[in-house]
Structures are given as C-alpha cells and as structure tokens.
N, C-alpha and C positions, 0 to 999 in steps of 0.2 A: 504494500500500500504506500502510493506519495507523500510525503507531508502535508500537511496545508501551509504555504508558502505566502501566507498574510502577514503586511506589515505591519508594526503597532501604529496605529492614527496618528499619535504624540509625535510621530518623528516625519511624518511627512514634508513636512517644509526642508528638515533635514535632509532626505533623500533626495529633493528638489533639487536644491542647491549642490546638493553633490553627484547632479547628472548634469548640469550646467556647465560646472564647473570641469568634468571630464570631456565633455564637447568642446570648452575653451582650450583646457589644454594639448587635445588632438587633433582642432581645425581651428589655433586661432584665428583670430581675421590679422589681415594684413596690416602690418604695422603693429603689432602685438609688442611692447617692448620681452625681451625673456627675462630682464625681471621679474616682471608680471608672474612670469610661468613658474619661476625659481620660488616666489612667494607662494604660490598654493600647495607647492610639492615638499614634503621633507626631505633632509638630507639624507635619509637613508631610504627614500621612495625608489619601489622598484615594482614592475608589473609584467603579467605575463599575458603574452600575444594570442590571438588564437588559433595562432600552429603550437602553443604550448610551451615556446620559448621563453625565456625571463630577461627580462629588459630591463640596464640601471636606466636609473632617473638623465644620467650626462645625455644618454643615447636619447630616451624621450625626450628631454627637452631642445635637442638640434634636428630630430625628424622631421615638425615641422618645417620649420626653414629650409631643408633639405628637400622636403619634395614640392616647397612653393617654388627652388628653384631651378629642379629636374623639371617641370610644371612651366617655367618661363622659357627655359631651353626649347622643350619640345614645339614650343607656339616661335618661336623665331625661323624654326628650320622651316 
C-alpha cells in the first residue's frame, strides 16, 4: 500500500516558496547576479540530477550561465 503523501496545511507557503525559489535557481532570468544564487544555496548545498548523479553546489551554481551561453552560441551560428 502507498502512503498518503499529504502535506501539512501549516507549511504550505513554505513549500511555495521553496518551488520558486528552485525554479530561480535552475532558470534564473537573465541578468541574475550569482550572488543572488550563492544567497539561497548553502555552502555545503549539493543535489542530485535525474540521471541520479550528485551535483556540488560550484557546478549548480555556473550551469546556468553555462547553458545561457551554449544557448547564445547556438543562435549566432
């Protein structure tokens, strides 16, 4: 049998805010300082992809930038 995978009411705002803030961090918009990004992540943030791999926080936070500018390449050719 599944669990029931309900969340408590009380924390909704919380869950909110921290789907927001995961969408900031994987697609900021352009002009994002990484500050910004360096602020929401701690120093020992690390997350795992969904091929399963495990990602430090250095690597997450230059991906984006990396592929805004794999992303500007491509539009030049």
């Amino acid at each position: 049998m599944e669990p029931a995978l309900v969340n408590d009411p009380g924390i909704s705002s919380i869950l909110e805010e921290l789907v927001r803030l995961e969408f900031d961090f994987h697609q900021p918009k352009s002009g994002t300082p990484l500050a910004s990004l360096e602020r929401i992540s701690a120093s020992d943030f690390w997350e795992v992809g969904a091929s399963g791999r495990r990602y430090s926080r250095d690597f997450a936070l230059e991906e984006p930038d990396n592929r805004r500018q794999h992303r500007a390449l491509k539009h030049e050719v």
